[in-house]
C-alpha positions in Angstrom: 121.6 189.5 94.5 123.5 186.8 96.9 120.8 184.2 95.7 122.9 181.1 93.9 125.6 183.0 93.2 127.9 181.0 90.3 131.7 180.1 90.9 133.9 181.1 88.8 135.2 178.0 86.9 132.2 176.7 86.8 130.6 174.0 85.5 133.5 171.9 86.3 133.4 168.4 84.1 135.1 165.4 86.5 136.0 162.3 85.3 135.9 159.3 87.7 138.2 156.4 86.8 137.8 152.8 87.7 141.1 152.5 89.7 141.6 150.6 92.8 142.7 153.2 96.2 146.2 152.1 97.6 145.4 150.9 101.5 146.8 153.2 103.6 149.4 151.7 105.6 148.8 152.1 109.6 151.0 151.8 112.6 151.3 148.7 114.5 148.8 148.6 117.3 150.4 151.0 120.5 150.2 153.5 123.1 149.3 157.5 122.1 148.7 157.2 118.5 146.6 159.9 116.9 143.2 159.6 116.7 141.9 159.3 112.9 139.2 160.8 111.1 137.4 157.7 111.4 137.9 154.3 113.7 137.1 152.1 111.0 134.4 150.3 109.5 132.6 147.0 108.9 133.2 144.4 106.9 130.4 142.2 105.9 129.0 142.9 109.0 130.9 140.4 110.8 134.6 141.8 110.9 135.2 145.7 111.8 138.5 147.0 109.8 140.0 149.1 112.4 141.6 152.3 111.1 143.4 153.6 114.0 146.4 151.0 113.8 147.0 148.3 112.4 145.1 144.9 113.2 144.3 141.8 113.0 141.6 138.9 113.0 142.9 136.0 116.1 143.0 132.5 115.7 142.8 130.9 118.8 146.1 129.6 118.6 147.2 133.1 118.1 145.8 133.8 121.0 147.2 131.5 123.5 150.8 132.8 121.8 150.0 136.2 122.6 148.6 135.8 126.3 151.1 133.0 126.9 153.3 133.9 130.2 151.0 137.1 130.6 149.0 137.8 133.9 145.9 139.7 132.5 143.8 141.6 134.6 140.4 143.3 133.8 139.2 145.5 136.1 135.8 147.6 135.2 132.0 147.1 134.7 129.8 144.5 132.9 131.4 146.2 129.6 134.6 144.4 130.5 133.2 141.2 131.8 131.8 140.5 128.2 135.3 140.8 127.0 136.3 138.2 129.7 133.3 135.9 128.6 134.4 136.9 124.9 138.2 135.9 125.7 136.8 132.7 127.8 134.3 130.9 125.0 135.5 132.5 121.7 139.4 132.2 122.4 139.3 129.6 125.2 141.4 131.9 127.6 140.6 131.1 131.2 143.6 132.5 133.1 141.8 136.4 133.6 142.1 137.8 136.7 138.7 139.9 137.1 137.5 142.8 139.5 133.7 143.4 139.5 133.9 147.7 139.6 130.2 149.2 139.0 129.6 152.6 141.2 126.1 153.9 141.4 124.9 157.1 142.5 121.9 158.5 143.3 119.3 156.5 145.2 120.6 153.3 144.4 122.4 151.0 146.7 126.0 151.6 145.9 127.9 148.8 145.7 131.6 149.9 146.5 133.2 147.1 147.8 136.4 147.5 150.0 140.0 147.3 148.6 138.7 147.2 144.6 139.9 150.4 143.3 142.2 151.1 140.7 144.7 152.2 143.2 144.2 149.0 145.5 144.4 146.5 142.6 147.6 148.0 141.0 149.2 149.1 144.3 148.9 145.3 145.2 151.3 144.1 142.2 154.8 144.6 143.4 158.2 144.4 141.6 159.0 140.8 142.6 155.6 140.2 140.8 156.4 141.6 137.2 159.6 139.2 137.5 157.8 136.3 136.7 155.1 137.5 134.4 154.1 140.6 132.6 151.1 142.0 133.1 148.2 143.4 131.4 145.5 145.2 133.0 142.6 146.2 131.3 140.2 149.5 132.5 137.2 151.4 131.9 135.6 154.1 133.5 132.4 154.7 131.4 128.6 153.8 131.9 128.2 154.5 135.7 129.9 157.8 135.8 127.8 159.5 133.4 126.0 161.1 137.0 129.0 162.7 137.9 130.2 166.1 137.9 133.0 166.9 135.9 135.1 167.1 138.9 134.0 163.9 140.1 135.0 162.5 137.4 138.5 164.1 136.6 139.5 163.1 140.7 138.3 159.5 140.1 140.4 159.2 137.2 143.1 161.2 138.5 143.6 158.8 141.1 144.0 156.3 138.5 146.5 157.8 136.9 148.9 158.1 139.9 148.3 154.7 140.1 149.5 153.6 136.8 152.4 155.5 136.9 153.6 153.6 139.8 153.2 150.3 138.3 154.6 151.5 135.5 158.1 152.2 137.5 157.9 149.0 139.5 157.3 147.4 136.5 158.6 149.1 133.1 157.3 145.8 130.8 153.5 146.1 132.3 150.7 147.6 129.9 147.5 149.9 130.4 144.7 149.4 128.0 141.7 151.4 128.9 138.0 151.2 126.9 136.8 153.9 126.2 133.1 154.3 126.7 130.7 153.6 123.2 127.5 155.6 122.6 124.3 154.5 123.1 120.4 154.6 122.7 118.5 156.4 125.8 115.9 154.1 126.4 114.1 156.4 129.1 114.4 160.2 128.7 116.0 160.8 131.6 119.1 159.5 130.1 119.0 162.2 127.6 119.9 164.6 130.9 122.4 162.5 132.8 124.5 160.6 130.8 123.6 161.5 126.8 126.2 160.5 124.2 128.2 163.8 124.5 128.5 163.2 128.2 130.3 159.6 127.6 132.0 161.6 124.3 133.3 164.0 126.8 134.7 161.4 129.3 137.0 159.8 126.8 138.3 163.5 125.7 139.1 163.2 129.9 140.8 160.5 129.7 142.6 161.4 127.2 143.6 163.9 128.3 144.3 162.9 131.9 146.0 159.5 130.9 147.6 160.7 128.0 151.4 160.8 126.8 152.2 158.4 129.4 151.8 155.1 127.9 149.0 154.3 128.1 146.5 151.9 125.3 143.4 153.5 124.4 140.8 150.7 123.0 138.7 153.0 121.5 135.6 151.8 119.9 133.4 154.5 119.6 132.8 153.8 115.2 132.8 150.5 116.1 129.4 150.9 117.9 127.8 153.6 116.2 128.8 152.2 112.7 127.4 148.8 113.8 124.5 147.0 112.1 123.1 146.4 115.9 121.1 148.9 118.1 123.5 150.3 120.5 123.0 149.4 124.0 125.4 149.4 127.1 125.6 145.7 126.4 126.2 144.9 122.6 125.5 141.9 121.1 128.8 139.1 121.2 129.9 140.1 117.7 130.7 143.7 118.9 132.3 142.2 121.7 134.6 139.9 120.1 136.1 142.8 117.7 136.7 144.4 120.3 138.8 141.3 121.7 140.9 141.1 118.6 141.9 144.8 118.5 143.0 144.2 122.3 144.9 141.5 121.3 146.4 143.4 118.7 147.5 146.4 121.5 148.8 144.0 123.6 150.6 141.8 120.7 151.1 144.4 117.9 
């Protein structure tokens, strides 16, 4: 009775033209925009077309104007430190200020080092500071928290927060970009338990929501990765990486 039941109006008859789709026109690059349907996509598997704002390919000229009198700071795991080596041989930008921040849990050694937290490094930067340059710091809190409770997690970045919003009233012209974590293939089955996809998925709704509505740059590249001709790893390959570079430039030079 309820077995391929027909629609009324039906069969329809479309007719598909040969017409060229206006572009839609994005917002330039900035802090709290709404997250689209879809991040973007690649172009002749070499370029990604962001979707979420709007971008642009860097020269390395470009470049050097953008960063020029700006103290950037990247602060994160070996995510982030591809970026630097990315901004260092790809846009010849050597002036990064870099902290090394990789927690692990479990039975590994952890390798906290005193003074490097997100609170230290941005506590450190007072007002006489943002008079003579303005800074950029770059964050992530991804790959090595996929261990942690939700709790965990939502305190560590909490604390972060607090943090930012300090800097932000010493020093009103200062930006936040924070990557957001990418998805990746579990190589051993135990990931599939302790830090799948939906766990990273889940730690950018977090952040999100934790850092969100008060200024903050998300560089999310979640389609970027999964919509990439590469296998996804932590650590993709330098053509990932360097998209990823120009839509940073493009938050922190819309």
């Amino acid at each position: 009775k309820f077995k391929n039941p027909q629609l009324n109006g039906t069969p329809m008859t479309l007719i598909i033209k040969d017409t060229l789709q206006s572009p839609e026109i994005l917002s330039p690059c900035s802090a709290d925009l709404p997250v689209p349907l879809s991040d973007g996509y690649w172009k002749n598997r070499s370029v990604f077309v962001p979707l979420v704002c709007k971008s642009q390919q860097w020269t390395k000229q470009q470049a050097a104007i953008c960063l020029n009198d700006t103290k950037l700071i990247i602060c994160g795991d070996s995510t982030l430190m591809q970026m630097r080596q990315a901004l260092r041989n790809n846009f010849k930008i050597a002036d990064i200020v870099t902290q090394f921040v990789y927690p692990r849990t479990g039975n590994i050694v952890v390798r906290f080092k005193t003074g490097v937290l997100e609170s230290d490094l941005l506590d450190r930067i007072l007002r006489t500071n943002c008079s003579t340059a303005n800074y950029v710091i770059v964050l992530n809190f991804a790959f090595h928290y996929g261990a942690f409770t939700n709790r965990a997690f939502l305190e560590r970045i909490y604390h972060a927060k607090l943090a930012v919003q300090r800097l932000m009233l010493r020093c009103p012209t200062s930006k936040i970009i924070i990557k957001l974590a990418h998805p990746r293939d579990n190589i051993f089955i135990e990931q599939t338990i302790h830090s799948a996809n939906w766990v990273f998925y889940d730690m950018n709704r977090m952040i999100r929501r934790v850092f969100g509505g008060i200024g903050v740059h998300f560089l999310d590249i979640w389609d970027m990765v999964s919509s990439s001709f590469q296998n996804n790893t932590v650590h993709m390959p330098n053509t990932v990486i360097v998209q990823e570079v120009h839509l940073m430039l493009s938050y922190i030079c819309p």
